[in-house]
C-alpha positions in Angstrom: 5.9 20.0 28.5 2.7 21.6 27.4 0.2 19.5 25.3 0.3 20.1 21.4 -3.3 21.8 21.6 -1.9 24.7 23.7 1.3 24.8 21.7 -1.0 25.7 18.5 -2.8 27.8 20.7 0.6 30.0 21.9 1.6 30.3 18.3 -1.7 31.4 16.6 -1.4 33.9 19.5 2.2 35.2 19.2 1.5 35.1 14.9 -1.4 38.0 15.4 0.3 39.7 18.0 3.4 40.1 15.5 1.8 40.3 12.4 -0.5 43.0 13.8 2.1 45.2 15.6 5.5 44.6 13.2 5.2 48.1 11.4 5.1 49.9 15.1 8.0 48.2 16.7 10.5 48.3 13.5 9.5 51.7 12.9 11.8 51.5 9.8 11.2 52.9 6.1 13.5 49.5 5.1 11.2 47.3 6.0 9.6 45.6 3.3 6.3 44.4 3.0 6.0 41.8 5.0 3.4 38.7 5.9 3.9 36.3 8.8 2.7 33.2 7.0 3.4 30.2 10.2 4.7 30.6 13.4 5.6 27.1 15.0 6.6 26.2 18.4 8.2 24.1 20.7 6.7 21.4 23.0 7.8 22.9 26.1 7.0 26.9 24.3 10.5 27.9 24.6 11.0 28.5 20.8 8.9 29.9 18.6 10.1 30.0 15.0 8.2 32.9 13.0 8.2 32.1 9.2 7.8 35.3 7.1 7.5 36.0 3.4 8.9 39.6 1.7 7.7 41.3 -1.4 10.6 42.6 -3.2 13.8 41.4 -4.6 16.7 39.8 -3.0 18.0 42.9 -1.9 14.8 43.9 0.0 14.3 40.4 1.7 18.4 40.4 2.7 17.0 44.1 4.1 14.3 42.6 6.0 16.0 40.0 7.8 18.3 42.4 9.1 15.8 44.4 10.5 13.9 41.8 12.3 17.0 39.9 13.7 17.8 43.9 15.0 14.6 43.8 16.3 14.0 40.7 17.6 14.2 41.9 21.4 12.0 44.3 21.4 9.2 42.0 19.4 10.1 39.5 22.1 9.2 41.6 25.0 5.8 42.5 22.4 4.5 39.2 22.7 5.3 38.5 26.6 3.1 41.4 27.1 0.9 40.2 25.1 0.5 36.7 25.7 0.9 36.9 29.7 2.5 33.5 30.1 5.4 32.6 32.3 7.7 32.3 30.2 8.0 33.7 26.5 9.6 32.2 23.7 12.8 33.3 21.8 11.8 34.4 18.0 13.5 32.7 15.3 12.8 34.4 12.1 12.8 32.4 8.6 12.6 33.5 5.4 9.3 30.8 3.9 10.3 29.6 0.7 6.1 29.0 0.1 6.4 32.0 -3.0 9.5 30.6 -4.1 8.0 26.8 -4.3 4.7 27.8 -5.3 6.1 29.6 -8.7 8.7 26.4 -9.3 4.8 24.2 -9.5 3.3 26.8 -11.4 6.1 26.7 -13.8 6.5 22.6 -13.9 2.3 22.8 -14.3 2.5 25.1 -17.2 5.7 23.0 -18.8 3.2 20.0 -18.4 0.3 21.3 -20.0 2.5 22.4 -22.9 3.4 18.8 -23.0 -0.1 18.1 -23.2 -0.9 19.8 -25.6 1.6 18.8 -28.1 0.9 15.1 -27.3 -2.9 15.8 -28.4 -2.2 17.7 -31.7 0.2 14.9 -32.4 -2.8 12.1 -31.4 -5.8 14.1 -33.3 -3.4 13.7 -36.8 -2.3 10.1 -36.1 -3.3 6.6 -37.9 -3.2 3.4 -36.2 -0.5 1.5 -37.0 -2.4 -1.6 -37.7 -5.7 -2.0 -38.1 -8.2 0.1 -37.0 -9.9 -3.2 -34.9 -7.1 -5.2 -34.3 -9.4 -8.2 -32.8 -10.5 -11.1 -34.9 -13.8 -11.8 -35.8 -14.6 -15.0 -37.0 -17.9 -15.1 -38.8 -18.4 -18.5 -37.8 -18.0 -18.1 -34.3 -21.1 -20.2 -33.3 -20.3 -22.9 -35.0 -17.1 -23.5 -32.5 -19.0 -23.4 -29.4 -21.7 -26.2 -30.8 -18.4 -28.6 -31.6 -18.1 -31.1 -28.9 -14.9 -32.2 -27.6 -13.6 -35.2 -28.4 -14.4 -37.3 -25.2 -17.2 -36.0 -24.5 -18.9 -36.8 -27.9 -17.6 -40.7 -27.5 -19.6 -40.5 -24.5 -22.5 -38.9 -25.5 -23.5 -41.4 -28.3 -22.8 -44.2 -25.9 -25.0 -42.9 -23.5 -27.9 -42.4 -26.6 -27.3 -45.8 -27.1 -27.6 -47.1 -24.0 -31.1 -45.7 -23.4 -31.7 -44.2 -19.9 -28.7 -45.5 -18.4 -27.6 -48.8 -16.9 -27.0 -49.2 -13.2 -27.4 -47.4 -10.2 -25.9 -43.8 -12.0 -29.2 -41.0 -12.3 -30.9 -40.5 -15.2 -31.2 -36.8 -17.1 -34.4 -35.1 -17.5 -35.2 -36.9 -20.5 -34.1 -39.9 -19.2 -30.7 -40.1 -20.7 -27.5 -39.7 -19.0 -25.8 -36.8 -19.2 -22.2 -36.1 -21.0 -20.7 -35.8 -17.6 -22.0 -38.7 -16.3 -21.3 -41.3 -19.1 -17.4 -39.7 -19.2 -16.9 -40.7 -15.4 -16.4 -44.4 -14.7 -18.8 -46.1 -12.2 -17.3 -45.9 -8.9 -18.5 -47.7 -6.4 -19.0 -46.5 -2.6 -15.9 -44.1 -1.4 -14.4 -44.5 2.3 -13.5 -41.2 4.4 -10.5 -43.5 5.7 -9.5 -44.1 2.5 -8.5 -40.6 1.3 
């Protein structure tokens, strides 16, 4: 089995050898105007599947594929000149939908941006349903956050009252325990084991 690198290589090869010499070995006025897009092969490079595309209708591609399906021997032999391997691949020839799929997305793209661009005339007339700002705003907003919660404000005047605290708990900065520290009971020395 060949590596993948050298299976790429035999099918960029056979694609320009095909591509460059299809006109000379149909030798037909049938044959359409045709472009090898891929050609794709095989690990072992016994297959090589040549993926074409045909301007025209559906009566010139049906045309087409006759021909090179006729001429598939001779195109064969082409490209073991050509390539000068041991062994040359068979030619499978596919009709590529690429032209076929590429309008279907152009067509879905152009259905979306006509979608589009109803949804924005409808937006650029439209009110809001409620409000404009829909978010309270409470004008005495900074009055809240001084409040003091209930606990805390027990604790605080017994700690104003107390002076600079009683035992061993730490004083503030001004001397005075802080909220946090009056809330929490004295506890005394904890044990690891005890946990």
């Amino acid at each position: 089995m060949a590596d993948a690198a050298r299976a790429r290589k035999v099918a960029d090869r056979i694609k320009v050898v095909i591509a460059a010499n299809l006109e000379q070995v149909v030798k037909d006025p049938d044959l359409g105007f045709v472009t090898i897009t891929d050609v794709r092969v095989t690990g072992d490079l016994q297959q090589a599947s040549v993926f074409y595309t045909v301007l025209g209708d559906e009566a010139q591609r049906a045309t087409t594929a006759a021909l090179l399906e006729k001429r598939k021997g001779r195109l064969r032999s082409l490209v073991g000149r050509e390539l000068g391997i041991r062994l040359t691949p068979t030619l499978d020839f596919h009709l590529d939908a690429v032209p076929e799929t590429a309008a279907q997305i152009d067509d879905l793209l152009r259905q979306a941006r006509e979608r589009d661009a109803a949804v924005a005339a409808a937006a650029a007339g439209a009110r809001y349903a409620g409000e404009a700002d829909p978010y309270r705003h409470d004008e005495e907003g900074e009055e809240e956050f001084d409040a003091v919660p209930d606990g805390v404000g027990a604790a605080n005047e017994a700690a104003e009252a107390d002076g600079a605290g009683a035992g061993n708990e730490p004083a503030g900065a001004d001397g005075a325990r802080t909220a946090n520290q009056a809330a929490e009971p004295a506890a005394g020395p904890t044990d690891a084991s005890s946990r």
